[in-house]
ZADRENSE-77883 format. One line per field, with one value per residue (C-alpha): residue number from 0; x, y, z. Coordinates in nm, 2 decimals, padded with zeros to 4 digits. Example, Ala and Ser with C-alpha at 12.3 -4.5 7.8 and 13.67 -1.06 7.14 Angstrom:
i: [0 / 1]
X: [01.23 / 01.37]
Y: [-00.45 / -00.11]
Z: [00.78 / 00.71]
END
This chain:
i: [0 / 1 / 2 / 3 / 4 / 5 / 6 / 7 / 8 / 9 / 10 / 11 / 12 / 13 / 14 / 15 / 16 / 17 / 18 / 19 / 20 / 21 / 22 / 23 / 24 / 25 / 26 / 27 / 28 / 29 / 30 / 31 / 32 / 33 / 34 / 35 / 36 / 37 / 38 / 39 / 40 / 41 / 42 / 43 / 44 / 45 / 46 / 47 / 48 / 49 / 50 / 51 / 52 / 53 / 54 / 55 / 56 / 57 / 58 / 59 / 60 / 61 / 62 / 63 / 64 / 65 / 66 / 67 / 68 / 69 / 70 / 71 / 72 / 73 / 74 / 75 / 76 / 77 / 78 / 79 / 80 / 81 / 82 / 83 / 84 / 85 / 86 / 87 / 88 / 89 / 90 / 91 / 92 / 93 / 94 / 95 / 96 / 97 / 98 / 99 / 100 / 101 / 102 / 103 / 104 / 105 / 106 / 107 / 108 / 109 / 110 / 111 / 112 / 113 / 114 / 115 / 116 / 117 / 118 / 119 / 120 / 121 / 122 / 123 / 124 / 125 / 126 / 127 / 128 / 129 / 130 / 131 / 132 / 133 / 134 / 135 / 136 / 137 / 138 / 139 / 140 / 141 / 142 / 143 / 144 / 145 / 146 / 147 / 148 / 149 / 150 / 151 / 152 / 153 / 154 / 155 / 156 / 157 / 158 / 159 / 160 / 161 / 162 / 163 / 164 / 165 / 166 / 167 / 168 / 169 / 170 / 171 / 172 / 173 / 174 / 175 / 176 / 177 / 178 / 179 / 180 / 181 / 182 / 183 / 184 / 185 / 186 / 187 / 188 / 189 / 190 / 191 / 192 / 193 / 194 / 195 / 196 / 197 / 198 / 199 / 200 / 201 / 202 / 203 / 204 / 205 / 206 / 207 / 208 / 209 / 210 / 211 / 212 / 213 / 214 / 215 / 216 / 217 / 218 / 219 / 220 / 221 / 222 / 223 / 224 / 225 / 226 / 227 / 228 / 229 / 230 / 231 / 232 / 233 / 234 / 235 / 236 / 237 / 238 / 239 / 240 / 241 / 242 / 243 / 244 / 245 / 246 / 247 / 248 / 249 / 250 / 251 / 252 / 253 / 254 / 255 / 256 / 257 / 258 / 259 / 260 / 261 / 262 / 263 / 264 / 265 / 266 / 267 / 268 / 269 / 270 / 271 / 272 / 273 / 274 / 275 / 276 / 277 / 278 / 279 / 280 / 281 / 282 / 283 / 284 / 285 / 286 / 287 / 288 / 289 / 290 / 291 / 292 / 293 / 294 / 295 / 296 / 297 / 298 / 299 / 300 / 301 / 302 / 303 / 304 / 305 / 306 / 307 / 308 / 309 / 310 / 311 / 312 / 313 / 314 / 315 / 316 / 317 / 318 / 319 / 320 / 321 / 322 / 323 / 324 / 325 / 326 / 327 / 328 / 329 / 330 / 331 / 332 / 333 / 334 / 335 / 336 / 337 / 338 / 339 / 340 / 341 / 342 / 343 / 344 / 345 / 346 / 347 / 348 / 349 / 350 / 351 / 352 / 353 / 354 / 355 / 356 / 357 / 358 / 359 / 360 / 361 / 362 / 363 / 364 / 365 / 366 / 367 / 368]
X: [-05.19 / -05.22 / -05.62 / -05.83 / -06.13 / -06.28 / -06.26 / -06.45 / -06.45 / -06.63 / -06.68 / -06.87 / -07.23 / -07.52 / -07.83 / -08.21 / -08.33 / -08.64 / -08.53 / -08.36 / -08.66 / -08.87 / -08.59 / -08.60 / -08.27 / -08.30 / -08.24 / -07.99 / -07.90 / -07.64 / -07.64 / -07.34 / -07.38 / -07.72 / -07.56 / -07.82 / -07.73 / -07.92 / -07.84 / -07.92 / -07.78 / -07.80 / -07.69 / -07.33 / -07.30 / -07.34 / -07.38 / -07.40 / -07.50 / -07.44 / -07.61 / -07.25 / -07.25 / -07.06 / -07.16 / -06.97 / -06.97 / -06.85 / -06.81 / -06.60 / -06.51 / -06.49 / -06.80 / -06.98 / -06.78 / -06.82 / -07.05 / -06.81 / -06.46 / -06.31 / -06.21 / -05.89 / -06.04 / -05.72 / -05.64 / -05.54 / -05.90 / -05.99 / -06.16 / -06.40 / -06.50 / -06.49 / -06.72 / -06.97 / -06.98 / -07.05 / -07.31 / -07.48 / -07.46 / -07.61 / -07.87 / -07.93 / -07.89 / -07.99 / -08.08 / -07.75 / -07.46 / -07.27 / -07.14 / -06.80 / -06.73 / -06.58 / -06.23 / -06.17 / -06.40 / -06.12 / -06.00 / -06.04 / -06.02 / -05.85 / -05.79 / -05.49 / -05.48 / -05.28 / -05.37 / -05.08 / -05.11 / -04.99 / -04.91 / -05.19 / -05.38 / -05.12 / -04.88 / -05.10 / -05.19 / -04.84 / -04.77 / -05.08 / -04.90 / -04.59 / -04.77 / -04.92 / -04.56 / -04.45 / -04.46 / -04.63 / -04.48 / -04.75 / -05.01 / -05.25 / -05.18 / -05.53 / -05.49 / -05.77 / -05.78 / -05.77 / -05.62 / -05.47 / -05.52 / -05.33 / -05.45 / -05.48 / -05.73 / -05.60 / -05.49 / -05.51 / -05.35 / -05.57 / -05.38 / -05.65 / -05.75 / -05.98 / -06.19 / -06.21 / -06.38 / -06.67 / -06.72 / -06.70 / -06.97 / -07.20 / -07.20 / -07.26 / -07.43 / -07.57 / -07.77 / -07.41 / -07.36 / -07.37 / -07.36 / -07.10 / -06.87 / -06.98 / -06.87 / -06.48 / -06.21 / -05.89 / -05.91 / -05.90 / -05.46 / -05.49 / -05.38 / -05.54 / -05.28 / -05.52 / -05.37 / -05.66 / -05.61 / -05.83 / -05.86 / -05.59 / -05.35 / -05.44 / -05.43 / -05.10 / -04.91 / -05.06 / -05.17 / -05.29 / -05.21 / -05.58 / -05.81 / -05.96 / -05.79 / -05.46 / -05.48 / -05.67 / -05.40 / -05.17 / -04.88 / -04.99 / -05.13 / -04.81 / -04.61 / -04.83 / -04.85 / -04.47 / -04.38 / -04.58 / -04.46 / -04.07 / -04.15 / -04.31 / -04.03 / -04.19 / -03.96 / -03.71 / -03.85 / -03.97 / -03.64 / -03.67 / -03.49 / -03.15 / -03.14 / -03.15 / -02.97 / -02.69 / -02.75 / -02.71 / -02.39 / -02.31 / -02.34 / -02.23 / -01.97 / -01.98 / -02.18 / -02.43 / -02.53 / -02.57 / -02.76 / -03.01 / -03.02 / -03.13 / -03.40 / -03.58 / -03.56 / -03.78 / -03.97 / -04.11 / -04.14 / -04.25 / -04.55 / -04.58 / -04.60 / -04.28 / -04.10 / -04.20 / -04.10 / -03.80 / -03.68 / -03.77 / -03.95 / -03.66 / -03.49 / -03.69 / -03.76 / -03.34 / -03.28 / -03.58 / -03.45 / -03.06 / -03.17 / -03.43 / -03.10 / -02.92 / -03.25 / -03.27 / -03.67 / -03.66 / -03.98 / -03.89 / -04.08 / -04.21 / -04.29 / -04.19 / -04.37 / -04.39 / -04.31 / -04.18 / -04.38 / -04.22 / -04.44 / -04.29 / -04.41 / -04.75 / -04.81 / -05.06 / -04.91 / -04.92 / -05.00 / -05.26 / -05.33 / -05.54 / -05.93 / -06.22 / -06.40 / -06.67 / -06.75 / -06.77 / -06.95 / -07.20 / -07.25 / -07.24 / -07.53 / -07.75 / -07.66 / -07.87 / -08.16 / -08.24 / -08.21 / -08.47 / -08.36 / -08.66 / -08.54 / -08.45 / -08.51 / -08.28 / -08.31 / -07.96 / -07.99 / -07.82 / -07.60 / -07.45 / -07.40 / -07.12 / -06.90 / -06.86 / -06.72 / -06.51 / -06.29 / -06.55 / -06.41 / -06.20 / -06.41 / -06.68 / -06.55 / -06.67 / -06.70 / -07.06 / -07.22]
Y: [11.25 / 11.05 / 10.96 / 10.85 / 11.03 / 10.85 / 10.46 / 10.28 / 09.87 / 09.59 / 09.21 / 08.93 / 08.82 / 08.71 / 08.95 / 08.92 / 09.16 / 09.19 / 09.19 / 09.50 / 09.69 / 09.56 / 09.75 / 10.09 / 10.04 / 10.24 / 10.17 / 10.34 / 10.33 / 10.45 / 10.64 / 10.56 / 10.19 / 10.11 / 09.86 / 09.92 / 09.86 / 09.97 / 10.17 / 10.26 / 10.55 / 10.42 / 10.75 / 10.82 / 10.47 / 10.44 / 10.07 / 10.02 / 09.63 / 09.55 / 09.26 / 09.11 / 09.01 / 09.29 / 09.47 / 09.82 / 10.06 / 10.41 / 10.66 / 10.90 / 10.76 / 11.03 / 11.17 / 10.80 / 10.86 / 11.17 / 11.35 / 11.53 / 11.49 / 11.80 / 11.59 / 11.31 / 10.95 / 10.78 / 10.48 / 10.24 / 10.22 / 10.14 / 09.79 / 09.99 / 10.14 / 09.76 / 09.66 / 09.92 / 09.88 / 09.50 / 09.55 / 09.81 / 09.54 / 09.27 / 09.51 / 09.55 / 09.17 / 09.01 / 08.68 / 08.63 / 08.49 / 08.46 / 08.84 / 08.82 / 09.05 / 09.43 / 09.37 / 09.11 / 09.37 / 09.45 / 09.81 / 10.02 / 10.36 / 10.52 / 10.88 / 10.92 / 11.26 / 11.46 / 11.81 / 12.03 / 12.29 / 12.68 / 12.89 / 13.17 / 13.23 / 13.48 / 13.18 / 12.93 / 13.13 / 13.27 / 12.86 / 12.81 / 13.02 / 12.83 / 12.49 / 12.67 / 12.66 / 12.37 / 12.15 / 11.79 / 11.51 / 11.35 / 11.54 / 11.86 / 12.14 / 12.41 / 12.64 / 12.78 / 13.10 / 12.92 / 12.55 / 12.39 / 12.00 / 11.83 / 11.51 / 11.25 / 11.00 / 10.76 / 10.98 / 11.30 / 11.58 / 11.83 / 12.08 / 12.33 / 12.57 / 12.34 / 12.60 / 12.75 / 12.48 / 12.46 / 12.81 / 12.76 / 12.52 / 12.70 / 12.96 / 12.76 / 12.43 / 12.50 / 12.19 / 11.98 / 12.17 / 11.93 / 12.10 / 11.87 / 12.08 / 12.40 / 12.24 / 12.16 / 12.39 / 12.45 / 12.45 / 12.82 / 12.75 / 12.36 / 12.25 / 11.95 / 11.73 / 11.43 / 11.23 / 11.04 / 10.71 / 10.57 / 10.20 / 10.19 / 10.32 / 10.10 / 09.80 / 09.89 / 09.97 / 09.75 / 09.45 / 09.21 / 09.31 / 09.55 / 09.37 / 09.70 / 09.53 / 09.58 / 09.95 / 10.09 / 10.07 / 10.39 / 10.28 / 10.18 / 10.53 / 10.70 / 10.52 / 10.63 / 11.00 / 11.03 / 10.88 / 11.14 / 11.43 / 11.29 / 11.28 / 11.63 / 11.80 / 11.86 / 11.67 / 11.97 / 12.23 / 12.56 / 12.87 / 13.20 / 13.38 / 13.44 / 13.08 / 12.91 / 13.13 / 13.03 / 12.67 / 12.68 / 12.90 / 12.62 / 12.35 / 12.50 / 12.66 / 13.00 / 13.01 / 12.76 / 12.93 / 13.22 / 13.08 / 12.85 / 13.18 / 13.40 / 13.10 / 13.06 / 13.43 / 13.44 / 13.11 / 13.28 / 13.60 / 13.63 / 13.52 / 13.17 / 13.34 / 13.56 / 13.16 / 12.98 / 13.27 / 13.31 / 12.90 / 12.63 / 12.34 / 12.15 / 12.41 / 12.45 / 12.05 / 12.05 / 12.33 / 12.24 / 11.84 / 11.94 / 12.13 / 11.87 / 11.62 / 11.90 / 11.85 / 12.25 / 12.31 / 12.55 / 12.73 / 13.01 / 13.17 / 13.54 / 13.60 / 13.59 / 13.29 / 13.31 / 12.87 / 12.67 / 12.37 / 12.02 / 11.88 / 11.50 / 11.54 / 11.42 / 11.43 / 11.68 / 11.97 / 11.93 / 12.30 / 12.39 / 12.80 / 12.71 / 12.82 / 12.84 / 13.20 / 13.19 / 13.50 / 13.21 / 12.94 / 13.24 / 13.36 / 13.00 / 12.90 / 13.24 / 13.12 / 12.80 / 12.95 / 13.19 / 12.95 / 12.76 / 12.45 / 12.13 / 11.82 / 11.61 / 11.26 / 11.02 / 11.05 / 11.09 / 11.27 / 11.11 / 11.41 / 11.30 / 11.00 / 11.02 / 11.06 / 10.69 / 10.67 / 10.96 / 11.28 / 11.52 / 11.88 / 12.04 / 12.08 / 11.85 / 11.53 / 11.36 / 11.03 / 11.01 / 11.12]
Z: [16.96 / 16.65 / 16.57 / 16.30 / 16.10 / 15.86 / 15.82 / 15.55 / 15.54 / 15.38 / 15.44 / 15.21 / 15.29 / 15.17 / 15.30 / 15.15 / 14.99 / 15.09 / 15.48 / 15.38 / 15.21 / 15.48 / 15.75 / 15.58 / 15.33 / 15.03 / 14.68 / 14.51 / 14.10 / 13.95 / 13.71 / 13.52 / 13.46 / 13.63 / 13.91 / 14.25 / 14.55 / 14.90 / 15.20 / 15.56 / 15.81 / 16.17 / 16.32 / 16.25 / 16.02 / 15.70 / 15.58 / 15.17 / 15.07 / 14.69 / 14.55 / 14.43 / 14.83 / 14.96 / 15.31 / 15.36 / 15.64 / 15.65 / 15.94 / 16.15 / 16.43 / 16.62 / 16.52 / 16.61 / 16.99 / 17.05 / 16.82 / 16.63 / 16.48 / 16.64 / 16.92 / 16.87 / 16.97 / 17.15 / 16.94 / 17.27 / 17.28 / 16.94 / 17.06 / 17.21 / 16.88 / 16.75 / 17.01 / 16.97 / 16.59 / 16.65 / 16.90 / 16.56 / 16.33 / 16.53 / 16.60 / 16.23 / 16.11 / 16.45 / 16.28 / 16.06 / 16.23 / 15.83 / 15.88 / 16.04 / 16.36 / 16.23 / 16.37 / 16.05 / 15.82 / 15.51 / 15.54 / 15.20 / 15.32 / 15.65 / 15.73 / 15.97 / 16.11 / 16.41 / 16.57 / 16.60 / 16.81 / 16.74 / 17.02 / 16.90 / 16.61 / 16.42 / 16.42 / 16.33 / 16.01 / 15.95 / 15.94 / 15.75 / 15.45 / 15.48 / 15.41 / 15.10 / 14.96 / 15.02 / 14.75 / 14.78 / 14.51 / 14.31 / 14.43 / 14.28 / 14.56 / 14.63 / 14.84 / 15.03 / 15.26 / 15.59 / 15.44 / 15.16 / 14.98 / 14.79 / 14.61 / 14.30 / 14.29 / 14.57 / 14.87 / 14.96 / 15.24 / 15.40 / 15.66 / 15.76 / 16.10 / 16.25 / 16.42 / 16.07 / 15.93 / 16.24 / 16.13 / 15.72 / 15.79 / 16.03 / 15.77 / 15.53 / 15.60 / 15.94 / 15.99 / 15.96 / 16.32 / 16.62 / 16.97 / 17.07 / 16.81 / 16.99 / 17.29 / 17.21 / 17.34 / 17.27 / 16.92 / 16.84 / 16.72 / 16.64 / 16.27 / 16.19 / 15.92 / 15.74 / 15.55 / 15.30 / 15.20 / 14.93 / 14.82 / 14.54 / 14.81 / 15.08 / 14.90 / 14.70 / 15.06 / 15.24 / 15.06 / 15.27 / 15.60 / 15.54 / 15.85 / 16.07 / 16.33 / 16.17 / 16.08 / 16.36 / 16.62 / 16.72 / 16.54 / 16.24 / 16.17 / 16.30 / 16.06 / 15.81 / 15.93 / 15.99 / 15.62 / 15.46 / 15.67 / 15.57 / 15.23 / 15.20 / 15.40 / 15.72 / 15.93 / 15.89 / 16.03 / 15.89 / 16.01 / 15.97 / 15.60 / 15.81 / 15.94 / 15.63 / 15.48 / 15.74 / 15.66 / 15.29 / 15.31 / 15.54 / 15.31 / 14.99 / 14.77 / 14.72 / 14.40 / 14.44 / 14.79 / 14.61 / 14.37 / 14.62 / 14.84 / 14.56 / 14.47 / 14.77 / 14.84 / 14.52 / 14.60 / 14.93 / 14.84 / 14.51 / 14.28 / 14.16 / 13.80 / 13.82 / 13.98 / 13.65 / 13.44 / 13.60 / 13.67 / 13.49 / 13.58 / 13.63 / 13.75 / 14.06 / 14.12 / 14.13 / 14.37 / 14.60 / 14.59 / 14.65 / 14.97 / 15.11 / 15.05 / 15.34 / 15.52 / 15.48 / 15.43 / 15.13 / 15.30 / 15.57 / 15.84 / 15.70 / 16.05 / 16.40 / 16.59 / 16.98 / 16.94 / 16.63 / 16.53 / 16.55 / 16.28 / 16.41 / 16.75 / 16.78 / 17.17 / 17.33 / 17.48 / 17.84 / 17.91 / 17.65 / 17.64 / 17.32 / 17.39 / 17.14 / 17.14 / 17.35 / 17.11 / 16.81 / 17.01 / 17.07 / 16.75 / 16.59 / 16.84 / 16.74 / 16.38 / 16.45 / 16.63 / 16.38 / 16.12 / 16.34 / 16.14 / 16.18 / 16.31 / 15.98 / 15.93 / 15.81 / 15.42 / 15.24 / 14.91 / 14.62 / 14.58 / 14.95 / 14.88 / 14.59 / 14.93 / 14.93 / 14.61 / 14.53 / 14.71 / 14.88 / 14.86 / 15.12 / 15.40 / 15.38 / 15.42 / 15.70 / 15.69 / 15.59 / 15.92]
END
């Protein structure tokens, strides 16, 4: 099911100062050109005013539902998200009827995502590594050992092991650990695809049609999610070596299957370094375009999978087998007592902060709450 992470919008207003001060908004500068502006964190929001007349919120929307953005918030119900974010920012501004309702807020960031389920963890990391090959147009690829992102300054993919990243940050920022994410099952083989769109790209595909209304519906974010899949390759699905070798004998003279077979032999099973020594640049951005024309994905299982992933198909299974290690949850939850971490108030370091503004790494993007 196709849900939404992060959304960030703004709207014009006039707000006084001082009411804001007086309210327990905080003052931030920035460094690079001294411009201020104030802030406030009402539990899983994050409002920013700037001075200019500018009101912006931030948040995970799942998180703000449910307490944690493991689980997929079903986008028929996105009014109810509307109407609970209305009812926080009357609460915060109950005397100013200028600030238009959230639905008509101007979208400038959204985070599309999809959970795709594996049938057990040795296939959802045998498809993990296939993902790590692929190549992404326009974007810088990292791979990580449980994930991979790629990016440029306006939008950005992340394909990780969601249960993976609970753990990466219970080891590693334990206080960003919310019970509710101890409590989600069936996560153990999910794949969560994200697909990060900053302002330039929301505004340059989208143009005017930008209004949280407009973008926080089910099928706007499936269009979005199914174009990038397309163009990265992932509507033709990943075979195993003999199958697509098949295909490409099936599709091409003798010679040039023999060439493409002997390419992606080497493009799956060899070292990025001993690729680029071997094929040039152009080279490979030929061979891997000629087959994607065939709709031949140039990436093949190195494994046997118990159940082949239809990267298009974004319904829940209807028969999950998926379940979170009890032996995790257990370990994750002795992690936080003997950490004894103290109840913390709501004070957002600076560092934090720069989350608004710019691409958090891999796994700590979270929609400011």
């Amino acid at each position: 099911m196709v849900s939404v992470d992060t959304i960030r919008a703004y709207t014009y207003t006039n707000i006084n100062i001082n009411y804001l001060i007086k309210n327990g908004w905080r003052k931030w500068v920035n460094r690079k050109d001294g411009t201020v502006s104030y802030f406030k964190k009402d539990k899983h929001l994050l409002f920013w005013y700037f001075p200019q007349g500018i009101l912006l919120i931030k948040f995970s929307i799942s998180k703000f539902y449910y307490g944690t953005n493991a689980k997929v918030f079903d986008l028929n119900n996105a009014s109810l998200i509307i109407k609970l974010v209305n009812h926080r920012i009357k609460r915060l501004f109950p005397s100013s009827s200028s600030i238009v309702p959230f639905e008509n807020w101007t979208c400038s960031e959204i985070h599309p995502f999809v959970h795709l389920h594996a049938d057990n963890v040795k296939d959802k990391i045998t498809y993990l590594e296939c993902l790590k090959k692929l190549y992404y147009p326009r974007l810088k690829k990292h791979t990580y050992p449980m994930g991979i992102q790629a990016r440029n300054k306006s939008r950005s993919i992340n394909i990780y092991s969601k249960s993976d990243e609970i753990e990466f940050r219970a080891d590693n920022k334990p206080s960003s650990i919310s019970f509710q994410d101890l409590s989600i099952n069936n996560i153990e083989n999910v794949i969560r695809f994200e697909y990060q769109l900053k302002k330039h790209s929301v505004k340059y595909h989208f143009k005017n049609n930008r209004k949280v209304k407009d973008v926080l519906r089910k099928d706007f974010c499936q269009n979005i999610l199914l174009s990038v899949i397309k163009d990265i390759g992932l509507d033709n699905s990943f075979l195993y070596k003999q199958e697509v070798i098949n295909r490409i004998k099936k599709e091409f003279s003798k010679v040039k299957a023999r060439n493409l077979i002997e390419f992606i032999t080497y493009f799956n099973e060899k070292p990025e370094d001993f690729i680029n020594a071997k094929y040039p640049k152009k080279t490979q951005t030929n061979y891997l375009r000629i087959l994607k024309e065939k709709n031949i994905n140039y990436v093949f299982l190195p494994y046997k999978v118990s159940q082949k992933i239809d990267f298009t198909n974004f319904e829940e299974p209807t028969k999950s087998t998926l379940q979170f290690s009890l032996f995790k949850i257990l370990l994750i939850i002795a992690l936080l007592k003997f950490c004894n971490i103290p109840q913390k108030k709501y004070y957002i370091k600076p560092v934090a902060l720069t989350s608004v503004f710019t691409t958090e790494a891999y796994y700590y993007e979270d929609g400011g709450g």
